[in-house]
C-alpha positions as CSV (number, residue, x, y, z in Angstrom):
1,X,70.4,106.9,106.6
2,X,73.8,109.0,106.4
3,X,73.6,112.2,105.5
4,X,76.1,114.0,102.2
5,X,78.8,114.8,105.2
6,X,78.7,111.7,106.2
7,X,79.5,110.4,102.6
8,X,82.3,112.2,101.6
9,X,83.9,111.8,104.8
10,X,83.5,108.2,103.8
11,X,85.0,109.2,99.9
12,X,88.1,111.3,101.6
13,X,89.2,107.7,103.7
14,X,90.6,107.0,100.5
15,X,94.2,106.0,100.7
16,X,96.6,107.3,97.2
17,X,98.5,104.8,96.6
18,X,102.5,105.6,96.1
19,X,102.8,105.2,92.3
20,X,105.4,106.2,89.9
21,X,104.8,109.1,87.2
22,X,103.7,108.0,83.9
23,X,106.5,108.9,82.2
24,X,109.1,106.6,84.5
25,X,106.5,103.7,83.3
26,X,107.3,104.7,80.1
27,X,111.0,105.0,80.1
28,X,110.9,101.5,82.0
29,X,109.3,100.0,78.9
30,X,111.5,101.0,76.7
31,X,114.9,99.9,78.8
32,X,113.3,96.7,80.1
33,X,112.5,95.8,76.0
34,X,115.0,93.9,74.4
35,X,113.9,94.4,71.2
36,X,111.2,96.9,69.3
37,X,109.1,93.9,68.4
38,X,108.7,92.6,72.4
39,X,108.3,96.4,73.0
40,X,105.1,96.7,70.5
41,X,103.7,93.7,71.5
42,X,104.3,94.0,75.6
43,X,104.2,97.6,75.7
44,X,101.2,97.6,73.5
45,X,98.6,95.2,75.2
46,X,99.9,97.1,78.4
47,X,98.2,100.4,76.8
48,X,95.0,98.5,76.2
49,X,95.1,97.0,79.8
50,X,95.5,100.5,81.1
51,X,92.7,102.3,78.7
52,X,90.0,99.2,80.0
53,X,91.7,99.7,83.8
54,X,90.9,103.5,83.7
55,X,87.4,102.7,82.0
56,X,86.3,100.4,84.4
57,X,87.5,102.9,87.2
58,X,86.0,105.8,85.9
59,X,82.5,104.0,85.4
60,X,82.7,102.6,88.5
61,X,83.4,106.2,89.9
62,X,80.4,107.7,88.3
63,X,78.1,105.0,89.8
64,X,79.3,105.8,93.2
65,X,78.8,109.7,92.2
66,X,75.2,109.8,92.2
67,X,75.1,108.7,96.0
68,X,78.3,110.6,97.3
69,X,80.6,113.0,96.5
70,X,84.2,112.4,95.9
71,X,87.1,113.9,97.6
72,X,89.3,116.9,95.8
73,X,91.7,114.1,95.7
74,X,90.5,111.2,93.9
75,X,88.9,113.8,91.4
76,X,92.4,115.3,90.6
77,X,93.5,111.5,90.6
78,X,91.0,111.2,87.7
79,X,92.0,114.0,86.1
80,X,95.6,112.9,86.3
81,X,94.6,109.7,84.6
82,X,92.7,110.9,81.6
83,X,95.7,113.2,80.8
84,X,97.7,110.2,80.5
85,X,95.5,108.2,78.4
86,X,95.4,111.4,76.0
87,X,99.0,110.8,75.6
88,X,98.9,106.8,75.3
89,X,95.8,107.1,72.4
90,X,95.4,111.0,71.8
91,X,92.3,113.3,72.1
92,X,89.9,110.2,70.7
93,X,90.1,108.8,73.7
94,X,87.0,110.3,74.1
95,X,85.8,108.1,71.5
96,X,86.1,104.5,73.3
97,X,83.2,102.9,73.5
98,X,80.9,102.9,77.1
99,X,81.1,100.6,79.9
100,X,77.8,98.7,80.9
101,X,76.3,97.3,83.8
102,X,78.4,97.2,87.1
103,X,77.6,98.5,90.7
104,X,78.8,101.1,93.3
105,X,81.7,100.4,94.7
106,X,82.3,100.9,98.4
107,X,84.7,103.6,98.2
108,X,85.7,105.8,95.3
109,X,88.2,104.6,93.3
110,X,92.0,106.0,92.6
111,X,91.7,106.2,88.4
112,X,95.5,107.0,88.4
113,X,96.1,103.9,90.4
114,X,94.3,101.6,87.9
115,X,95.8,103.1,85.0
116,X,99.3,102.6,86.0
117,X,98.7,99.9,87.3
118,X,97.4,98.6,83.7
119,X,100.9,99.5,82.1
120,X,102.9,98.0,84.9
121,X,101.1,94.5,85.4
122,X,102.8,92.7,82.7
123,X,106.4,93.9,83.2
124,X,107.4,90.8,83.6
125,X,106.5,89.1,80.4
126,X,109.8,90.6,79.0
127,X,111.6,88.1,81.4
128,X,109.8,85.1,80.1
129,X,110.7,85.5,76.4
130,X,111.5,81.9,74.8
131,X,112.8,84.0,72.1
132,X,112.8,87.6,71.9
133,X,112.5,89.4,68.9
134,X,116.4,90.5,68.3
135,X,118.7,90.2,66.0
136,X,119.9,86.5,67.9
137,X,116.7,85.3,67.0
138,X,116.4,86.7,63.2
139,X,113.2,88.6,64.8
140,X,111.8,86.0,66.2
141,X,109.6,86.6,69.1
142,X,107.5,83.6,70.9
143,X,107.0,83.2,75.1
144,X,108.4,80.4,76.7
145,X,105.5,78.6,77.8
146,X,106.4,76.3,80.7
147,X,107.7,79.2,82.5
148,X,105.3,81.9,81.1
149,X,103.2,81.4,84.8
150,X,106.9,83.1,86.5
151,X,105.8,86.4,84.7
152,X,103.9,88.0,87.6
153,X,106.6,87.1,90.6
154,X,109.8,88.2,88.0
155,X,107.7,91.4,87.7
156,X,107.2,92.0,90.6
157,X,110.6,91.7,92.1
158,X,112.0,93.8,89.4
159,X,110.1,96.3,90.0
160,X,111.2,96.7,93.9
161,X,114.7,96.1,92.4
162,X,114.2,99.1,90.0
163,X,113.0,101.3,93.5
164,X,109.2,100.8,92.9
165,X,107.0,100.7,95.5
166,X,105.4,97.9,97.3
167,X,101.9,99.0,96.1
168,X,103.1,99.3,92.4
169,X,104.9,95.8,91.9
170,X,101.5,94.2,93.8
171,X,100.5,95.2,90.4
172,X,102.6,92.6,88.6
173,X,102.1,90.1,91.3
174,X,98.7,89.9,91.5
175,X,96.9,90.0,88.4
176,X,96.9,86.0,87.2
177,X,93.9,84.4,86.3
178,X,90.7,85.4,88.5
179,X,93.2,85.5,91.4
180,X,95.8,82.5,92.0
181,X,95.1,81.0,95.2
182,X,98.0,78.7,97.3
183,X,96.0,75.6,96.8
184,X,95.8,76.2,93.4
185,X,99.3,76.5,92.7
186,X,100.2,73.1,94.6
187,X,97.0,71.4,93.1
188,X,98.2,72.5,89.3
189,X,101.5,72.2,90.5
190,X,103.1,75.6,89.2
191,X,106.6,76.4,89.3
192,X,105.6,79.1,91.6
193,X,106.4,80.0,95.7
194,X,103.3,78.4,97.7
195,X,101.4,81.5,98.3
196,X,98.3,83.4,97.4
197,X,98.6,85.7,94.3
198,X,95.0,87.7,95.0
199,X,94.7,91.2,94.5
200,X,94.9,93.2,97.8
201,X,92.8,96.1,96.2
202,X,90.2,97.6,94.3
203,X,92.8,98.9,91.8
204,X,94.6,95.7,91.6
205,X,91.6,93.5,91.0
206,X,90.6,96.2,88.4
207,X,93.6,95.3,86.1
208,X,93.5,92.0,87.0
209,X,89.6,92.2,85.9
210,X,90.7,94.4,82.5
211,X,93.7,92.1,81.5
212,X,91.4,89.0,80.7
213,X,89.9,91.2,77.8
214,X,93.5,91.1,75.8
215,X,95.8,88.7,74.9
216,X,99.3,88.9,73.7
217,X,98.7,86.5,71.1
218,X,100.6,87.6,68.0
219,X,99.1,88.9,67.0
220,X,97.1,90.3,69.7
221,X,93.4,89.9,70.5
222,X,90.2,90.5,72.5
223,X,88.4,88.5,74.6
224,X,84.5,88.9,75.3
225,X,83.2,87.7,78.6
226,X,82.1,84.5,77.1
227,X,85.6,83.7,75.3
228,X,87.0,84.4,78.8
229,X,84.7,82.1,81.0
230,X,85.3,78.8,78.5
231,X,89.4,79.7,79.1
232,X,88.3,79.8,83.2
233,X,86.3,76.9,83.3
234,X,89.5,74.9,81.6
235,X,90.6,75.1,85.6
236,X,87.6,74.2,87.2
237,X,83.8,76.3,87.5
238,X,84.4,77.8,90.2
239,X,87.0,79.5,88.5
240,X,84.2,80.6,85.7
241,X,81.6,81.6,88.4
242,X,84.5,83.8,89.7
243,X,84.6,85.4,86.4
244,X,80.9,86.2,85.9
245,X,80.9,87.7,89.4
246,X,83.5,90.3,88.5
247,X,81.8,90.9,85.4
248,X,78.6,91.9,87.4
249,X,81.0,93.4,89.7
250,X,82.8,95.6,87.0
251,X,80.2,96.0,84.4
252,X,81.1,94.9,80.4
253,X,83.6,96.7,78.1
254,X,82.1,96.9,74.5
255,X,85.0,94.5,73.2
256,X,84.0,94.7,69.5
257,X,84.2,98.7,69.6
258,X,87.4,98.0,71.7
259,X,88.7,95.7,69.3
260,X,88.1,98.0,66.4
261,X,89.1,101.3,67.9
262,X,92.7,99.7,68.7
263,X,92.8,98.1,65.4
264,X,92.8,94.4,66.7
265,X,90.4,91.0,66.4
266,X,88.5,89.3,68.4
267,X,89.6,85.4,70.0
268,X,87.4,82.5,68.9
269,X,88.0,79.0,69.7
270,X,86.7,78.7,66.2
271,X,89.0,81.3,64.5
């Protein structure tokens, strides 16, 4: 059995990922938008993927807490974190509802790294805009389906072009589905590079894991787990059992307290 030295030399391994401040995100919203309606709508699920990223990171955190102590680091990292989400959703953010079940990660978990990572995954979607929301377009705002799979790649390679990091446009790259293998994109023939999309990290799985819990339907809406798995199992059930095992994985956001604290419904097939 290790002893407590033992363990949070484990916890200090932890490698900080090279993310940009909160407020650059921010500022790259709002010049990336071209209109205030793609802003509210992109921008705005973003805010929810980040406040479920953080969640699960934080519960995930305290799990690991009562077997080792984290480093000075990834506590300030947390700390870091929560002061942003006070800004995104202001001093209630203390009121979102509990996450349940889950299990121990490995290592402790960078919070800052999942948050951000939460308001930079869907950077892209602003690049996939069938029409969007301007004065061209009388308002209009819809996606442009066909290509709306390209979102994650245009991310991420605007994102190095705008002098991100490597580890902050993985963000935008790898969050599809449960994780986009190569054989998947040539066996549902997508418009994409052969290659794996997979997250290469706790933190990126994390957002990849909190996104399926939002859509930018407009308007926008929550999944549950359930709604979630019927949508996987549309692309085989092996893509569903995926699912279910990052569920167990994760633990379970209370979606109807989600869904009412940010003012949203829920999806149903039967809606």
């Amino acid at each position: 059995m290790r002893n407590n030295s033992e363990e949070t030399l484990q916890c200090d391994a932890v490698k900080i990922a090279d993310l940009p401040d909160f407020s650059q995100v921010e500022q790259l919203h709002r010049t990336t938008a071209p209109s205030e309606s793609a802003y509210n709508l992109i921008h705005g699920h973003c805010v929810v993927i980040a406040t479920i990223s953080w969640q699960i990171a934080h519960h995930c955190n305290m799990l690991l807490e009562s077997k080792a102590k984290c480093s000075p680091s990834i506590l300030e990292r947390s700390k870091l974190a929560q002061s942003c989400i006070k800004k995104l959703i202001g001093n209630n953010y203390s009121d979102l509802p509990p996450i349940k079940g889950g299990r121990a990660p490995k290592q402790p978990i960078d919070e800052y790294a999942a948050f951000i990572g939460g308001m930079l995954h869907d950077i892209g979607t602003y690049f996939v805009l069938k029409k969007d929301g301007s004065a061209n377009f009388d308002g209009e705002l819809s996606f442009d389906g066909p290509n709306y799979i390209l979102h994650g790649l245009r991310g991420y390679n605007y994102l190095l072009k705008c002098g991100f990091s490597e580890e902050a446009a993985q963000f935008a790259r790898n969050h599809t589905g449960v994780g986009l293998t190569r054989e998947q994109v040539a066996m549902q023939n997508l418009p994409l590079p052969a290659d794996d999309y997979k997250p290469q990290t706790v933190e990126q799985e994390i957002v990849m894991v909190a996104d399926k819990y939002n859509s930018k339907s407009i308007p926008p809406r929550f999944l549950t787990v359930e709604e979630y798995r019927r949508k996987a199992a549309r692309f085989g059930e092996e893509n569903a059992c995926r699912w279910l095992q990052l569920v167990d994985q994760y633990g379970e956001p209370n979606i109807a307290a989600l869904a009412n604290f940010f003012n949203e419904r829920i999806f149903s097939y039967f809606f």
